[in-house]
Backbone as a printed PyTorch tensor [residue, N CA C, xyz], in Angstrom:
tensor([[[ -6.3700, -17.6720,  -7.2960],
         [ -6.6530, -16.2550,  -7.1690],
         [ -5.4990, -15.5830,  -6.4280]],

        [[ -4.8800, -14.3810,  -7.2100],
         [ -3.7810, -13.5310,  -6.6240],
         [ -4.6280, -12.7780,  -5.6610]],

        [[ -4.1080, -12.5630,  -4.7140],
         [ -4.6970, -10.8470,  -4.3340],
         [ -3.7360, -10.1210,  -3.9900]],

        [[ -3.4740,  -8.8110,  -4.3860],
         [ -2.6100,  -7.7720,  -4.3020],
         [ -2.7450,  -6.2300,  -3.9480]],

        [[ -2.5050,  -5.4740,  -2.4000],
         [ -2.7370,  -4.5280,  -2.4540],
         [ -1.8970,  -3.6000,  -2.0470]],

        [[ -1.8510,  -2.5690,  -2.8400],
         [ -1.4280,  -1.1930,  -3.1760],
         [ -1.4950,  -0.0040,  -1.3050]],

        [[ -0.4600,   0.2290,  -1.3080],
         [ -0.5610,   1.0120,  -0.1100],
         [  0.4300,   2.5390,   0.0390]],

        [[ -0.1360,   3.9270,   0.3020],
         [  0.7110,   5.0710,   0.2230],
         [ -0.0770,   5.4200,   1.8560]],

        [[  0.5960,   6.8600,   1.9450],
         [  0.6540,   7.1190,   2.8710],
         [ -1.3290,   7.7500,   3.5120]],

        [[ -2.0080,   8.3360,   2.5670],
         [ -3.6030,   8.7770,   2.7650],
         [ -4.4970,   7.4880,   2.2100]],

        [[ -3.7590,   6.9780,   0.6500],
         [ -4.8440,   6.1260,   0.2310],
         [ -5.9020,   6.9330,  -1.1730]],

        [[ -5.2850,   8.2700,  -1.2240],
         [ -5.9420,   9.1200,  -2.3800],
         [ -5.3290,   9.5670,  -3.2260]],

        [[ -3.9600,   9.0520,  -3.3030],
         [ -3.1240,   9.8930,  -4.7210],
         [ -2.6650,   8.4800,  -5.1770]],

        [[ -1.7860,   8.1190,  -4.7750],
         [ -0.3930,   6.8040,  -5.6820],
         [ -1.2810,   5.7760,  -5.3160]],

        [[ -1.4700,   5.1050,  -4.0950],
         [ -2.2530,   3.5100,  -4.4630],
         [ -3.3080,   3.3100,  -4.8840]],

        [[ -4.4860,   4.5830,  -4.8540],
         [ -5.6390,   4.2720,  -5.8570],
         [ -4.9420,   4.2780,  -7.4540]],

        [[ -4.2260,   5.1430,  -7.3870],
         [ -3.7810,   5.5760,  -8.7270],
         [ -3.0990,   3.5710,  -9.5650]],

        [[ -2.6460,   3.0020,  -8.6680],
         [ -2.3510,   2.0230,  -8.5720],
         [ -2.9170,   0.6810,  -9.2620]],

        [[ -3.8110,   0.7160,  -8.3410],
         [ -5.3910,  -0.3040,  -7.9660],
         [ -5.5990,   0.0500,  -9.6220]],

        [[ -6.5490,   1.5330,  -9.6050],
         [ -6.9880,   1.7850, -10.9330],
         [ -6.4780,   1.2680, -12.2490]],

        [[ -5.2650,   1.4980, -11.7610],
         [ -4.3060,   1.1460, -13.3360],
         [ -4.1900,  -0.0650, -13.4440]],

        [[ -4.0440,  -0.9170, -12.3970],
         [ -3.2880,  -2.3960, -12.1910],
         [ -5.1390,  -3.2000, -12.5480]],

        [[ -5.7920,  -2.8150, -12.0060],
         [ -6.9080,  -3.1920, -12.2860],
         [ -7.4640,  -3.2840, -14.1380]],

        [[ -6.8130,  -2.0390, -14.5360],
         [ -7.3570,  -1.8800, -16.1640],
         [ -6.6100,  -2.7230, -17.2070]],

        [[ -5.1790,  -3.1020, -16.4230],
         [ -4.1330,  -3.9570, -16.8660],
         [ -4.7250,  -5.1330, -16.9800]],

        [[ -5.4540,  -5.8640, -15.7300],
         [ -5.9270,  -7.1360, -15.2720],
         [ -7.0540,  -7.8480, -16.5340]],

        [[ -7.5640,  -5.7910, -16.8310],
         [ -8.7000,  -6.2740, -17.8300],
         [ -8.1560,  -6.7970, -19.3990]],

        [[ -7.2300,  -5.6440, -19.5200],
         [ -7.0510,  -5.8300, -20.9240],
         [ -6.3310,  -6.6980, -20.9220]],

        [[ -5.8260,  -7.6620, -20.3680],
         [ -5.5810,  -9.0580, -20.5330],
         [ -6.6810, -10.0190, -19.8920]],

        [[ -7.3410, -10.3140, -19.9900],
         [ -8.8140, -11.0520, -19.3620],
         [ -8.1540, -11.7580, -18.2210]],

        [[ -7.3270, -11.0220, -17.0800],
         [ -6.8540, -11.6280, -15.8100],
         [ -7.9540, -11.0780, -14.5220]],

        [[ -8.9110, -10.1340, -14.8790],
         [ -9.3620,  -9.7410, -13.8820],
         [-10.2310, -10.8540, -12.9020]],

        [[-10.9300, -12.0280, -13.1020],
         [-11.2410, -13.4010, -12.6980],
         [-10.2810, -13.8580, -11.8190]],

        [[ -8.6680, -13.4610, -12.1850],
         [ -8.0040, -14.2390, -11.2920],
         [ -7.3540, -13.3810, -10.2680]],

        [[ -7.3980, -12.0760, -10.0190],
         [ -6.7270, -11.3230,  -9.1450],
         [ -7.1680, -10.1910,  -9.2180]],

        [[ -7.5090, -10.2920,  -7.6600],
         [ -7.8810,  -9.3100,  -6.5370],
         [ -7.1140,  -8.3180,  -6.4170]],

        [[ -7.6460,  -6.9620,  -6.4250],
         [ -7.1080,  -5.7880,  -6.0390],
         [ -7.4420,  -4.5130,  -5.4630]],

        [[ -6.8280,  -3.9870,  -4.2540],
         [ -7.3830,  -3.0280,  -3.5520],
         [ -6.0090,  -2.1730,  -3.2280]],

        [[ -6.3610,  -1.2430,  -2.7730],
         [ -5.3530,  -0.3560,  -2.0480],
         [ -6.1840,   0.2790,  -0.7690]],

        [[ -4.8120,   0.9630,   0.3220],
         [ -5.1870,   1.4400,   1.5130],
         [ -3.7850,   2.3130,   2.1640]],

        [[ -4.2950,   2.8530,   3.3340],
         [ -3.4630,   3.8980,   3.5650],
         [ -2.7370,   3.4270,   5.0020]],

        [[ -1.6200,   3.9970,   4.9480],
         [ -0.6930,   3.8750,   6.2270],
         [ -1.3640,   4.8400,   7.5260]],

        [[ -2.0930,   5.6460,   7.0120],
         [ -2.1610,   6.6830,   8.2430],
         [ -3.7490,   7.3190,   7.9250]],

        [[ -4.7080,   7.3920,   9.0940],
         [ -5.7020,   7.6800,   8.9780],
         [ -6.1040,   8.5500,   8.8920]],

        [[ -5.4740,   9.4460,   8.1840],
         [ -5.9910,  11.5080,   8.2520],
         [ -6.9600,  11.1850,   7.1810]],

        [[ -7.1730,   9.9760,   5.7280],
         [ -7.9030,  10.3750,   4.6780],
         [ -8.7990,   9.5530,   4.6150]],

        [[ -9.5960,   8.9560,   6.0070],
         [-10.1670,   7.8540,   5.5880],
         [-11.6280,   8.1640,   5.2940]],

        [[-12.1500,   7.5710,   4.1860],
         [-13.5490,   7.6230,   3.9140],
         [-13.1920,   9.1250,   2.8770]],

        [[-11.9190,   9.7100,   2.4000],
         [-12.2750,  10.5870,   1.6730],
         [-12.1400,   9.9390,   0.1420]],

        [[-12.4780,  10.4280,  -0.8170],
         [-12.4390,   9.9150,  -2.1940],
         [-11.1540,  10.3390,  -3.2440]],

        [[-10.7270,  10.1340,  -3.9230],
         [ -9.4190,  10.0840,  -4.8180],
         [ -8.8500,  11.4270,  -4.9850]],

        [[ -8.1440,  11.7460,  -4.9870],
         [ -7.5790,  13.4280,  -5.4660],
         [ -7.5080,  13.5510,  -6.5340]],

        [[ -8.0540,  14.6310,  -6.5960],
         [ -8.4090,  15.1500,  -8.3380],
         [ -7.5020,  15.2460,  -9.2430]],

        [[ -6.3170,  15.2870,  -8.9990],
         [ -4.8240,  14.8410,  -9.6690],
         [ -4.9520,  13.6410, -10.0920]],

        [[ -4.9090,  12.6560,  -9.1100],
         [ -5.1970,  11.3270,  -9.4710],
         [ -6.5140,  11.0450, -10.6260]],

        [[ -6.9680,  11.4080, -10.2510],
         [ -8.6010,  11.2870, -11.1550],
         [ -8.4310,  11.2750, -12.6450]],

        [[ -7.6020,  13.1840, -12.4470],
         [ -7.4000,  13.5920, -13.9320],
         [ -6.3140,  13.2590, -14.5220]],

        [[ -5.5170,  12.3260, -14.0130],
         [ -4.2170,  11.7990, -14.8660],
         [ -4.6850,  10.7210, -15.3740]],

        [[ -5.9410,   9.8720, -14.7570],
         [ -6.2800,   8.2160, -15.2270],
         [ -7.1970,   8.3380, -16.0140]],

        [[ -8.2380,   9.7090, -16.3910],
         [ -9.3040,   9.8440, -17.3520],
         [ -8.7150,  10.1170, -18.2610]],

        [[ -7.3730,  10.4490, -18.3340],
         [ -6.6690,  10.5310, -19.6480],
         [ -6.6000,   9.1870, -20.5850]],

        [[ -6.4500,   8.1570, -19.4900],
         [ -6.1990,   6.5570, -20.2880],
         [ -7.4590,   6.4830, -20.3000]],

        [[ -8.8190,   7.0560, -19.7730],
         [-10.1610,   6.2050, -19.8190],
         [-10.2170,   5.1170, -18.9550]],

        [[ -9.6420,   5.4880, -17.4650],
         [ -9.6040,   4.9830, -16.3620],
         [-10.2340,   5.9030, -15.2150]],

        [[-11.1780,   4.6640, -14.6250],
         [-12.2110,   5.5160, -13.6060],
         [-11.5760,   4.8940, -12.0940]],

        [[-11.7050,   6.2720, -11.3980],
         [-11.6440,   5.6270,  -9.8480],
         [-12.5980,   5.8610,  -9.1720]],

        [[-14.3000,   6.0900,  -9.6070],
         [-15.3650,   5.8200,  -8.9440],
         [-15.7370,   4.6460,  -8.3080]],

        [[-16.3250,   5.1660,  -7.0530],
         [-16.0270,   4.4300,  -5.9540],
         [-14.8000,   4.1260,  -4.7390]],

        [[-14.2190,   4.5960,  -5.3190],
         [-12.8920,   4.3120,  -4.8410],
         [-12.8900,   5.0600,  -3.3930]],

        [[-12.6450,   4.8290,  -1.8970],
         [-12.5020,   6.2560,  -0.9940],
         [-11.0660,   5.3810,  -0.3110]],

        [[-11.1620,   6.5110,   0.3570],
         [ -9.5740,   6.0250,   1.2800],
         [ -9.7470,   4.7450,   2.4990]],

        [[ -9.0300,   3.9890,   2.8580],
         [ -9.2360,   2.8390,   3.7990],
         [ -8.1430,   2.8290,   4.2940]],

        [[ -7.6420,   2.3190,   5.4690],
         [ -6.8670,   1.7960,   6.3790],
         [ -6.6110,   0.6110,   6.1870]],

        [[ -5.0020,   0.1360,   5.9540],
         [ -4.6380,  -0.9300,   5.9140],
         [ -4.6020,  -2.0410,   7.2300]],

        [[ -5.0980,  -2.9900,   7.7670],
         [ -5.4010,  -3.6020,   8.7280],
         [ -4.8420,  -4.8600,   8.6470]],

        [[ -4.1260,  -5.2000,  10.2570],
         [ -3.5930,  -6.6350,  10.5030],
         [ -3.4580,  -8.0290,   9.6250]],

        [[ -5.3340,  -7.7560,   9.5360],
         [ -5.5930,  -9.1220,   8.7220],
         [ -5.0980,  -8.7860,   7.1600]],

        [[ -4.7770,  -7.7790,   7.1740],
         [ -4.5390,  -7.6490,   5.3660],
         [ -3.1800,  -8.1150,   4.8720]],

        [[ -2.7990,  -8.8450,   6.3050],
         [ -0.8480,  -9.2860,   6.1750],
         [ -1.2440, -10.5470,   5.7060]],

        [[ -2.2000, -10.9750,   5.7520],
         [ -2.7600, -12.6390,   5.4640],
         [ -3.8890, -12.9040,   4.3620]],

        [[ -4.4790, -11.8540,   4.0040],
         [ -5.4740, -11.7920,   2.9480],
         [ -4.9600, -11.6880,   1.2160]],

        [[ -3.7860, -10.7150,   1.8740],
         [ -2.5970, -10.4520,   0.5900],
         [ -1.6990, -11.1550,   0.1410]],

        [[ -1.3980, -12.0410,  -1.0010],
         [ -0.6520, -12.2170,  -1.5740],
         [  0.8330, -11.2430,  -1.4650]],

        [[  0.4010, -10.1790,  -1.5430],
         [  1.5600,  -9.0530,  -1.8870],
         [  1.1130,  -7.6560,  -1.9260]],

        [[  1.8340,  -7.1710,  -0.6020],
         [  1.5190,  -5.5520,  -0.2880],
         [  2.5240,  -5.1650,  -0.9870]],

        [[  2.4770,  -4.1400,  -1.7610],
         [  3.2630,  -3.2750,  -2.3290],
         [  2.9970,  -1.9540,  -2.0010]],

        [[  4.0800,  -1.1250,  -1.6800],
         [  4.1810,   0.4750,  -0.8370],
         [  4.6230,   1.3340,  -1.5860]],

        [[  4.4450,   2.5710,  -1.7780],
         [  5.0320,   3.4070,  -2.7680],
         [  6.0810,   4.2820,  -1.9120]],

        [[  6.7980,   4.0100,  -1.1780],
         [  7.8180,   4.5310,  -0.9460],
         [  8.3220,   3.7110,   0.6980]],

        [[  9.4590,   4.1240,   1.5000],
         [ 10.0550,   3.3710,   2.1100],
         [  9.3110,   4.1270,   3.6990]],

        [[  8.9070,   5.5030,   3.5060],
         [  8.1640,   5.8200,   4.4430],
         [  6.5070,   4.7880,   5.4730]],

        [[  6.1900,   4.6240,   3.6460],
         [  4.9270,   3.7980,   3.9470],
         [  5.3040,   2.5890,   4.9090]],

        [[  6.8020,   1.7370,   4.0380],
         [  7.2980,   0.5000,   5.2480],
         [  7.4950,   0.8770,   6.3420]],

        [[  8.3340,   2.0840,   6.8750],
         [  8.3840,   2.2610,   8.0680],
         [  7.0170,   2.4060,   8.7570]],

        [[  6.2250,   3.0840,   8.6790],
         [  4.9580,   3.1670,   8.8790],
         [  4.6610,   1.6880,   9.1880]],

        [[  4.3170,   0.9200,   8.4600],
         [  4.1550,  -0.7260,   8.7140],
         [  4.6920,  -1.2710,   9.5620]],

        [[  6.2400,  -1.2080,   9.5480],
         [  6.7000,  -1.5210,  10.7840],
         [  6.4690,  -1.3240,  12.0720]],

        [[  6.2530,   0.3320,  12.3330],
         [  5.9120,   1.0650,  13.6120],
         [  4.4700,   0.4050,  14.1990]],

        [[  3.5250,   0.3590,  13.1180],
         [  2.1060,   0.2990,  13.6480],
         [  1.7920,  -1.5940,  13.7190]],

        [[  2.9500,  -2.1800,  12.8950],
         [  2.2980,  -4.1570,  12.5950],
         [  3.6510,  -4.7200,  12.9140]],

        [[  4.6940,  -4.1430,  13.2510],
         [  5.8450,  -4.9240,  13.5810],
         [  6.5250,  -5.9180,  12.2040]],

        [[  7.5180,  -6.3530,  12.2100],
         [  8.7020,  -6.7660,  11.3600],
         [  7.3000,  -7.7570,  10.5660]],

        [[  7.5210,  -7.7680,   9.1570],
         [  7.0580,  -8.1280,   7.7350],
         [  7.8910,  -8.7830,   6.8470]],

        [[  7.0150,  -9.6400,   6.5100],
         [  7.6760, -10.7710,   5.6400],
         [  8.3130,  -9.7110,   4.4040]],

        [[  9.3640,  -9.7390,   4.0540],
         [ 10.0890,  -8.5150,   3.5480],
         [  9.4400,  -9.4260,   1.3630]],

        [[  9.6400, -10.5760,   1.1710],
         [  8.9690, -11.2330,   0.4070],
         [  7.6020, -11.1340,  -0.2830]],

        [[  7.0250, -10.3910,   0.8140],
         [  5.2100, -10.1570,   0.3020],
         [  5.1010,  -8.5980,   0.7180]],

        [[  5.9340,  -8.0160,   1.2000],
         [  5.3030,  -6.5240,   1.7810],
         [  7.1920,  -5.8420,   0.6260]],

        [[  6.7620,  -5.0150,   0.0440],
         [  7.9030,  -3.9910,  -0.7070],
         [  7.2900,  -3.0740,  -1.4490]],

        [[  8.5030,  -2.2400,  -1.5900],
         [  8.1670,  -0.9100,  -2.6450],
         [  7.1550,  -1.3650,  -4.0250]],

        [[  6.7300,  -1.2160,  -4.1810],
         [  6.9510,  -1.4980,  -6.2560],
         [  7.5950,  -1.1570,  -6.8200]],

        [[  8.0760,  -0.2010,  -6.3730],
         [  9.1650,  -0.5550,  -7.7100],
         [ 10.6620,  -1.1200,  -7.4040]],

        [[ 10.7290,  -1.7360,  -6.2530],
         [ 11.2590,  -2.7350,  -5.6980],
         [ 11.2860,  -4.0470,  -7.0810]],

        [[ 10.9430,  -4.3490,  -7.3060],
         [ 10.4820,  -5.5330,  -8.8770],
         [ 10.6280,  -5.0400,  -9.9720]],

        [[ 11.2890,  -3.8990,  -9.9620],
         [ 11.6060,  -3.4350, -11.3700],
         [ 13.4380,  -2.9750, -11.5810]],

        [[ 13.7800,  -2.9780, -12.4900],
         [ 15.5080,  -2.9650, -12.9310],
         [ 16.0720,  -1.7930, -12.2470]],

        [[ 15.2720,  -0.8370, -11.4730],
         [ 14.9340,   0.4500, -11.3810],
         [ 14.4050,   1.0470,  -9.6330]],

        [[ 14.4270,   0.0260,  -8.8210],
         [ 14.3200,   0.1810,  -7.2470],
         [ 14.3490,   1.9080,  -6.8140]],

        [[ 12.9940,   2.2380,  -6.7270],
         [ 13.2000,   3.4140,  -5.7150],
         [ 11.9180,   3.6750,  -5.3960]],

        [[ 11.5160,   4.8260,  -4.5850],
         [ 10.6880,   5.5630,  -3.7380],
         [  9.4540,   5.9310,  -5.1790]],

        [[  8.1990,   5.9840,  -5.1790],
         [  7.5590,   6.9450,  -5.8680],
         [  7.1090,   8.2450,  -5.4740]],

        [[  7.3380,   9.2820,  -5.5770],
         [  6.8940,  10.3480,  -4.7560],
         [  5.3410,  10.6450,  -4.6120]],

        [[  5.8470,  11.4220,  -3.8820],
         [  3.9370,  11.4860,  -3.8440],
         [  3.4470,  13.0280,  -4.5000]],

        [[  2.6130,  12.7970,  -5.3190],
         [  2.1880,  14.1500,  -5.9140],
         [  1.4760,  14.7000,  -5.2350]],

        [[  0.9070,  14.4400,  -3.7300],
         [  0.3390,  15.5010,  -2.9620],
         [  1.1430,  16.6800,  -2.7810]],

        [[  2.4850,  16.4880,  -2.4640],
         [  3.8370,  17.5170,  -2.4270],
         [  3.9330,  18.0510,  -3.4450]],

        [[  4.7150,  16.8440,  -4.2580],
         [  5.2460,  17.7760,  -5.7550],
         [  4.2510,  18.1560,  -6.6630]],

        [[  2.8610,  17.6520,  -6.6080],
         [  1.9740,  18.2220,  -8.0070],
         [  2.1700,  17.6780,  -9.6110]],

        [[  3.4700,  16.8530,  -8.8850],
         [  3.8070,  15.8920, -10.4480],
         [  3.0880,  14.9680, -10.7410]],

        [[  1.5430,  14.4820, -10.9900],
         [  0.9770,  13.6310, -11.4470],
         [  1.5580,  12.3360, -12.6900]],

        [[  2.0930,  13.4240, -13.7580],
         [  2.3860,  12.8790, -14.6180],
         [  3.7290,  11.5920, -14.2510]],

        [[  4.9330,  12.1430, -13.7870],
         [  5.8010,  11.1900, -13.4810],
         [  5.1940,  10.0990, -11.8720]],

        [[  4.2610,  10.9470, -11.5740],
         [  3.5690,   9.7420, -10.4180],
         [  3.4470,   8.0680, -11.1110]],

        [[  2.3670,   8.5150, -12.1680],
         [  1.5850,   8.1450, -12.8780],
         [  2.8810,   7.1650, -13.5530]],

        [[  3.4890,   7.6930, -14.2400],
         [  5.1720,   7.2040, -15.1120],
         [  5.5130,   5.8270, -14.4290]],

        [[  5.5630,   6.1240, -13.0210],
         [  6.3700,   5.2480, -11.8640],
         [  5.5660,   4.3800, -11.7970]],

        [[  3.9100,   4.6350, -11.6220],
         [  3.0890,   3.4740, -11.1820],
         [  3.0830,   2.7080, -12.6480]],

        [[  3.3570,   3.0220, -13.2500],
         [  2.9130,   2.3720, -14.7470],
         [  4.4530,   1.2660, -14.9290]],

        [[  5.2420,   1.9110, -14.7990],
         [  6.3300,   0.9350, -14.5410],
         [  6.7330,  -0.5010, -13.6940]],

        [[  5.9990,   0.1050, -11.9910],
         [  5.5420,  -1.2500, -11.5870],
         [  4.2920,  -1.9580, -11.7170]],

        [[  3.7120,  -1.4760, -12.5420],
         [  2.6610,  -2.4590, -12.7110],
         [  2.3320,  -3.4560, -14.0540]],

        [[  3.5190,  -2.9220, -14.3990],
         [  4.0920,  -3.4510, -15.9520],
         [  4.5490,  -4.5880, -15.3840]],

        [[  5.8060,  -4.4370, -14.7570],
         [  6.7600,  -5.8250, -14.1990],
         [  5.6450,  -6.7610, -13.3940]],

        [[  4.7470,  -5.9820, -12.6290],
         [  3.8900,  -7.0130, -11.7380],
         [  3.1940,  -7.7430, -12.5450]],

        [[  2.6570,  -7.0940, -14.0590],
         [  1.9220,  -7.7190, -14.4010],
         [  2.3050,  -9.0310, -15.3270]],

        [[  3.5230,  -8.8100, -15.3570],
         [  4.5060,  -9.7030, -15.9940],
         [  4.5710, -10.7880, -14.7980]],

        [[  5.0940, -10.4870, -13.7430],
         [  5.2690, -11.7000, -12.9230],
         [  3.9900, -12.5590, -12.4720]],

        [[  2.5540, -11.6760, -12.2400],
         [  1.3870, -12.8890, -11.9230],
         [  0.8570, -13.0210, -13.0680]],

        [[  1.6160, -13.2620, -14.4450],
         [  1.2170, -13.7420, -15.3560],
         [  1.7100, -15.7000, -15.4620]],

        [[  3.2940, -14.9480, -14.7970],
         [  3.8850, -16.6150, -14.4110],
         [  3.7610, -17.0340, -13.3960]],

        [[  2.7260, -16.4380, -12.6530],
         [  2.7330, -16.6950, -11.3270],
         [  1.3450, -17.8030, -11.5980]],

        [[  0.5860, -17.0970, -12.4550],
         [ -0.7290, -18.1140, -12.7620],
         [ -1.5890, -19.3210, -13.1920]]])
């Protein structure tokens, strides 16, 4: 069993957006049995709130639900529960650093860190760009899903 979780800065736009997708991936290849997936937030302004409606309405487009889904706090033990934290931008690491100190640089990275293509995903709370949010997460979760395929 993989487990892998998704981490932005609230926990309601890019890593649910994440989870959701990486999760629907898991299905349509009958991997969901073997790997675990959650997301959580660097900073506690959104906790216990539920997905942003951006997020929502970019994934009901694929016929992807994020019911249930609310915001959580990423916690200590989740450096050891995880296979592989993945962050949507370099803010979120710093964040990690400040609050859990130096990280196995191997299991904690960007996502799209693993792709031909290394950079930041923005966050559509700012820009309102869902669509290229959405673009970016779909990109690393392509390559991820490629690698815990050989990982399995």
């Amino acid at each position: 069993m993989k487990n892998i979780m998704f981490v932005c800065h609230g926990n309601i736009c890019r890593s649910p957006m994440a989870e959701a997708l990486f999760r629907d991936m898991l299905k349509k290849n009958n991997l969901q049995s073997k790997v675990f997936v959650d997301s959580s937030a660097t900073s506690y302004e959104e906790i216990g709130n539920p997905v942003h409606n951006g997020t929502r309405k970019k994934l009901k487009e694929f016929n992807i639900s994020v019911d249930g889904l609310f915001s959580t706090k990423l916690k200590k033990s989740d450096f050891d529960k995880f296979d592989y934290i993945f962050v949507m931008d370099n803010n979120n690491l710093n964040n990690i650093k400040r609050e859990f100190g130096d990280y196995d640089s191997e299991k904690v990275m960007r996502l799209l860190d693993i792709t031909n293509s290394p950079r930041d995903i923005a966050d559509p709370w700012y820009t309102g760009d869902f669509d290229k949010t959405y673009n970016d997460i779909y990109e690393g979760c392509s390559v991820l899903l490629e690698r815990i395929k050989s990982e399995l």
